[in-house]
Structure formats: structure tokens, C-alpha cells
C-alpha positions as CSV (number, residue, x, y, z in Angstrom):
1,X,26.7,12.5,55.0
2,X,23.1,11.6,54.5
3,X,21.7,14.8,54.9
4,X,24.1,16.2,52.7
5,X,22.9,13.8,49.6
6,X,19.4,14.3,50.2
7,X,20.4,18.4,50.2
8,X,21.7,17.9,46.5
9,X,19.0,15.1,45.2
10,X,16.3,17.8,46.4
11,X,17.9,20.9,45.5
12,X,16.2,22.7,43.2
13,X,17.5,22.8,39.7
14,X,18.4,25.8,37.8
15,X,16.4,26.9,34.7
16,X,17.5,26.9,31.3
17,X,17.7,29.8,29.8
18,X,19.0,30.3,26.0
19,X,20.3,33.9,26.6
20,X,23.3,31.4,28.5
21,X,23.2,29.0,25.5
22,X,26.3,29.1,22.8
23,X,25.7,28.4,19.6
24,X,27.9,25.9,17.9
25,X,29.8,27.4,14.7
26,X,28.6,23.8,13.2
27,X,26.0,20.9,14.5
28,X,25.3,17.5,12.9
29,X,22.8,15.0,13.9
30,X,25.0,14.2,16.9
31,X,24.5,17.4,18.8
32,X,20.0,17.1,17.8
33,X,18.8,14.5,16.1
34,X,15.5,15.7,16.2
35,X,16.0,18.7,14.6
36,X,18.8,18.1,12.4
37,X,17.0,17.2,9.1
38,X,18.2,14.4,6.9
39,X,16.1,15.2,3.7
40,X,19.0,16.2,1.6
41,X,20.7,13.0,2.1
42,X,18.5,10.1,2.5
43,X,15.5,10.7,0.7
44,X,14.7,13.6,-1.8
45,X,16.0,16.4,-3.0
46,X,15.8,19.2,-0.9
47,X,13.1,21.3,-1.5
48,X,10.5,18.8,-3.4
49,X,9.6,17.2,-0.4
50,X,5.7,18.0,-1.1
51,X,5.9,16.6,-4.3
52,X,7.4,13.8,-4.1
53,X,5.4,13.0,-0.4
54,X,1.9,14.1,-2.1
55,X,2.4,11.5,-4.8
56,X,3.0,8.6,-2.0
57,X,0.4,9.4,-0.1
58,X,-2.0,9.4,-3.6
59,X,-0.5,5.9,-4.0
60,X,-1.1,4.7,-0.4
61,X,-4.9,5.9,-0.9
62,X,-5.3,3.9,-3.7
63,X,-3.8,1.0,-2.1
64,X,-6.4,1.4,0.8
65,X,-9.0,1.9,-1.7
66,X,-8.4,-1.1,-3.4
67,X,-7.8,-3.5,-0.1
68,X,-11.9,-2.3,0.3
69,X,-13.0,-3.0,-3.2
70,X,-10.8,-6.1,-2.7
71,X,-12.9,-6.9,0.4
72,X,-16.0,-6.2,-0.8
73,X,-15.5,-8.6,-4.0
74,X,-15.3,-11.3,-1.5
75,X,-18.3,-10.2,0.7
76,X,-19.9,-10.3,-2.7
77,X,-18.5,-13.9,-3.6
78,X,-17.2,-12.1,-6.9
79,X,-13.9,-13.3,-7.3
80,X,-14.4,-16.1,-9.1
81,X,-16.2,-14.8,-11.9
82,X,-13.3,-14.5,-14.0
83,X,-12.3,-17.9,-14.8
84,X,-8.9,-16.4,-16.8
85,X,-6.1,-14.2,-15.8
86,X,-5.4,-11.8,-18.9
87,X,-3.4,-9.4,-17.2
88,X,-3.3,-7.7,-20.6
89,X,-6.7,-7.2,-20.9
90,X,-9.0,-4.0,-19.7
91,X,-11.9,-3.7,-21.0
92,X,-15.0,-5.7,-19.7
93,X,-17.2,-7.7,-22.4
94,X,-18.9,-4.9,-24.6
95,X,-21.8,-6.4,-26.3
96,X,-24.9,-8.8,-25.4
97,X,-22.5,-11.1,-27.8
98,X,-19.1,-11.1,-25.7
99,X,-21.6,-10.9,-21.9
100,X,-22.9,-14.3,-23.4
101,X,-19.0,-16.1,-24.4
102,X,-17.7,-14.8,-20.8
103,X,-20.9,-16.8,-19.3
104,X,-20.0,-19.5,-21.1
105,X,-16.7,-19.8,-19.8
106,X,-17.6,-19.4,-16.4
107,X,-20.3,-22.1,-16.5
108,X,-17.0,-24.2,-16.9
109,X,-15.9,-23.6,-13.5
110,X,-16.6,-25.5,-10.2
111,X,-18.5,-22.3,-8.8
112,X,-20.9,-22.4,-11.4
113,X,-20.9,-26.3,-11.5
114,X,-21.4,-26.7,-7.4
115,X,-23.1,-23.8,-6.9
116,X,-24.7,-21.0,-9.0
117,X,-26.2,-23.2,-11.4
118,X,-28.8,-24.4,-8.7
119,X,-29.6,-20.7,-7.7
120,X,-31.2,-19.9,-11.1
121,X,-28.1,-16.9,-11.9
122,X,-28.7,-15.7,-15.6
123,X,-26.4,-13.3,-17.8
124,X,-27.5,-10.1,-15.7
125,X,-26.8,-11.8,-12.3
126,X,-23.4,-12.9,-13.8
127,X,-22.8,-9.5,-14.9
128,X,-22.6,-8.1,-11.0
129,X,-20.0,-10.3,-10.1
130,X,-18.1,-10.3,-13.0
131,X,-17.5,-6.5,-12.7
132,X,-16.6,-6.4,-8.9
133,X,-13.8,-8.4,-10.0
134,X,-13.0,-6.7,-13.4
135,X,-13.3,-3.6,-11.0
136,X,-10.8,-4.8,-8.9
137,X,-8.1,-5.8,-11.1
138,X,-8.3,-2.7,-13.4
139,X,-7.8,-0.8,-10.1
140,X,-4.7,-3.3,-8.9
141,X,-3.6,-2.0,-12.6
142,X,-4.0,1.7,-12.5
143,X,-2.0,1.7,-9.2
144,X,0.6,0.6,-11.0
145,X,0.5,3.0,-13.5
146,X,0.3,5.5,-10.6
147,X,3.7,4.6,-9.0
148,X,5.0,4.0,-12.1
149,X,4.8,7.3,-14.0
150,X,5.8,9.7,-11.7
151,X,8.6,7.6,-10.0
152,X,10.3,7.4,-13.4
153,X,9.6,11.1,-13.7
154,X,11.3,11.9,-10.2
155,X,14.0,9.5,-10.9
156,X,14.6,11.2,-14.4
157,X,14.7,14.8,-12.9
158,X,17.2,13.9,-9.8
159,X,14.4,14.4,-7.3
160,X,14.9,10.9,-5.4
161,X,18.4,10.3,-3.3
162,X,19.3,6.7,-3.0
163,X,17.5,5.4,0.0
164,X,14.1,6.3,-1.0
165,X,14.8,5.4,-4.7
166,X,15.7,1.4,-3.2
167,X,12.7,1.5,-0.9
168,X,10.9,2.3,-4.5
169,X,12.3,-0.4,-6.2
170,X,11.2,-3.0,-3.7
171,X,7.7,-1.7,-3.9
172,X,7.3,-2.0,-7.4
173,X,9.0,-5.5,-6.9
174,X,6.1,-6.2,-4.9
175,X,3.3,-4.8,-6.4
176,X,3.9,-6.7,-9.4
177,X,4.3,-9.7,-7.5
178,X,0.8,-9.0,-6.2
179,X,-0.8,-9.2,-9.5
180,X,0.6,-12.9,-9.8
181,X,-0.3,-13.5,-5.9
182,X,-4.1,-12.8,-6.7
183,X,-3.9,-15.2,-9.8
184,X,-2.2,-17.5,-7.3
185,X,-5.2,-17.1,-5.0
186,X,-8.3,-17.1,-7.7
187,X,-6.4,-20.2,-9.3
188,X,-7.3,-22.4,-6.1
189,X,-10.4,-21.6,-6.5
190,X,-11.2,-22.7,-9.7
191,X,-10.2,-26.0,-8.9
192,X,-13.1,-29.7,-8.1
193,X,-12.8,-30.1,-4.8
194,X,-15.1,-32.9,-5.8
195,X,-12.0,-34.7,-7.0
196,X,-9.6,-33.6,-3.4
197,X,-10.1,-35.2,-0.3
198,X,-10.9,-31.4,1.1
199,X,-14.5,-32.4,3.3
200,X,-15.8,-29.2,2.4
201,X,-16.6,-29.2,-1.3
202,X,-17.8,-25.3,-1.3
203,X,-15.9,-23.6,-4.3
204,X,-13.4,-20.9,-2.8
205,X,-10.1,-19.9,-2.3
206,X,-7.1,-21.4,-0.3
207,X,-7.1,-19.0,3.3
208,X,-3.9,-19.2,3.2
209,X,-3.3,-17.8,-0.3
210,X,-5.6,-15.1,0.8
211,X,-3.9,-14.1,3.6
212,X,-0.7,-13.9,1.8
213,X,-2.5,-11.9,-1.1
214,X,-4.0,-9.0,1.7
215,X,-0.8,-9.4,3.6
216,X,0.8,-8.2,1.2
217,X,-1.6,-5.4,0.1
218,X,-1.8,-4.3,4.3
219,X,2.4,-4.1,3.7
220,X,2.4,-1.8,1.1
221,X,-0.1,0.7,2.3
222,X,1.7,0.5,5.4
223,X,5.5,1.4,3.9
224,X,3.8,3.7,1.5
225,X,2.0,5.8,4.1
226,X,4.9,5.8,6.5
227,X,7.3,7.1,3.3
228,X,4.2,9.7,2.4
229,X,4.3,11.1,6.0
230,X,8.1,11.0,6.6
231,X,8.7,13.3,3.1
232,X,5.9,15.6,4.4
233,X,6.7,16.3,7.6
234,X,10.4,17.4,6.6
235,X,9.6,20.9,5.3
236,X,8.3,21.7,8.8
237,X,11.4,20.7,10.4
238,X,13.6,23.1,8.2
239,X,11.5,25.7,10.2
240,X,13.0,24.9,13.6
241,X,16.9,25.2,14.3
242,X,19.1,26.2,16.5
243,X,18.5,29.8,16.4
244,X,14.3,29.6,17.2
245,X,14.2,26.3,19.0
246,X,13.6,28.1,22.9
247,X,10.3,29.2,20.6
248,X,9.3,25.9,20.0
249,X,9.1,24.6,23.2
């Protein structure tokens, strides 16, 4: 009997070839789900794939771009500069006049007070870190613009199925939360640690508000990407089926 079972464990197994196979008059996800493709019900329309997928992936390089700017603000001790939120506003100060007032106000905050006003910084000095910020926030801005135009474009013209379209809606949810996140964030650092019981007195930001402000960020260039990638890849698989997959390997 034990010769016998080794006989059929080592028996060698018989090719598959697709001249034997029979093609199902009908196949679901059940009989492939790697090939069966899902665009049409999940995610987009069929057929605007590219479009939809280009745009998320422009939006996911933006995000990327702005987590570097975002870095190199703080390598550049930056982010304090601009001692008010203003989420309306966009344009930096435009005259000798208006560089002056915004110097003013930041010679108000603890930075200045602790800090830069012992390392001789003058208008011009103030005018590099103010615009690494300004830079960044106008960029935090645009991407919003970004998503929000063509989403309401694609939603408009029937191009996004249900799924993606809630997947959408809780990444706008959370890029605008991000804008109030980063006020969050700057706000501890505009505080006297003079007056805390904090034993360093250095002016900066609460780590853990800055973790929760990248986190954030690292989360939606993450789902983004993933969502550009997925829509992109789909058009390919509409190429394979079960009439050419033996040519696919």
C-alpha cells in the first residue's frame, strides 16, 4: 500500500493544455477573480478609467510635494512666521509697507521674543521664513482646489460609481480637516513656554500635534496613490479574458 501512494504522490502530472479547456457560456468573479474586472461596478464608469486615475495620481503628487515643502519649512524653522491663520487669505505682503506690519506682528510671538530677536533677523531675514510657510499653505490650498474641481466635474458627468465616490468624500473630509490640524499644530507654538512648567523653553510645536498633522498628510498620499493605481491598471485587465488568457501566461 505504500508503494502504491508514493506511485501517485510522484506521478507525473499532466499538462494543461487550453485546446481541452471549455469555455463557460458565462463567468463572474467566482470562476477568476483576477481577471474578472470590477470597474463597471465599483469604481468608474467604464471606459474613463485614465481620466479619472490620471487626476488621482496628479492629486497624490501634489500631496507628496507638499509633505516635502512641509518638511523643508521645518528644517528651515519657518513655521512660525505666520503668527495668524487667515485661511482666506493668498497673497503674501506686497509692499515694503505691508513686509514691515507682518514683522510687527511677529515680533509679538514667543519665537521672536526667546529667540530671533537675539540673532540680529531684520525685514529681509523675516521675509525667507515667512514665504516657506506662505508657500506651504497656498500649496495645502491649491490641492484642494485640485480634488475639488474635477471630482465635482466627474460626479456631475456620471463618471464615478458609488464606492469611489464615498472613498472621495472622506478625503475631502480629511483634507479639510488638515488645514485646521496645521492651525492646531502652529497654534502650540505660538504659545510662552516661559509661563508652562515645560523645562525646555525653545519656541516650537507640540510633537504630537505634528505627528498627527504628517500622519495625516502620509494617509492621504497613501489612499490617493493606491486609488490612482487601482483605476489605471483596469484598462489593462479588459485586455485579458477568457478567450487569450493561455497567451498571458
Amino acid at each position: 500500500m505504500l508503494s502504491k501512494a508514493c506511485e501517485q504522490v510522484f506521478a507525473p502530472r499532466k499538462s494543461f493544455s487550453t485546446s481541452n479547456y471549455t469555455r463557460p457560456k458565462s463567468y463572474n468573479i467566482n470562476h477568476n477573480p483576477i481577471v474578472f474586472n470590477l470597474k463597471s461596478e465599483k469604481f468608474v464608469k467604464a471606459g474613463k478609467e485614465r481620466y479619472v486615475g490620471a487626476w488621482l495620481a496628479a492629486v497624490s503628487a501634489s500631496v507628496f510635494a507638499i509633505v516635502w515643502i512641509g518638511g523643508y519649512t521645518r528644517l528651515t524653522k519657518s513655521g512660525l512666521s505666520m503668527v495668524r491663520w487667515e485661511p482666506h487669505r493668498v497673497l503674501p505682503p506686497m509692499n515694503q509697507a505691508e513686509w514691515e506690519a507682518e514683522f510687527e506682528e511677529y515680533k509679538k510671538s514667543p519665537e521672536w521674543l526667546n529667540k530671533n530677536q537675539h540673532t540680529g533677523m531684520d525685514v529681509h531675514g523675516f521675509k525667507y521664513i515667512f514665504f516657506w510657510e506662505w508657500f506651504h499653505r497656498i500649496i495645502g490650498r491649491g490641492i484642494g482646489v485640485l480634488f475639488v474641481g474635477p471630482m465635482t466635474y466627474f460626479m456631475m458627468r456620471g463618471y464615478i460609481m458609488p464606492h469611489l465616490r464615498n472613498v472621495l468624500f472622506g478625503l475631502f473630509g480629511l483634507g479639510a480637516a488638515q488645514g485646521v490640524i496645521g492651525w492646531w499644530m502652529v497654534k502650540s507654538g505660538l504659545i510662552d513656554k516661559k509661563k508652562t512648567t515645560e523645562i525646555d523653553k525653545t519656541p516650537r510645536v507640540s510633537p504630537y500635534r505634528l505627528a498627527v498633522h504628517a500622519g495625516n498628510a502620509y494617509f492621504l498620499y497613501g489612499v490617493l496613490l493606491w486609488q490612482s493605481m487601482n483605476l489605471l491598471r483596469r484598462p489593462q485587465e479588459a485586455y485579458i479574458n477568457m478567450k487569450n488568457i493561455h497567451a498571458h501566461n
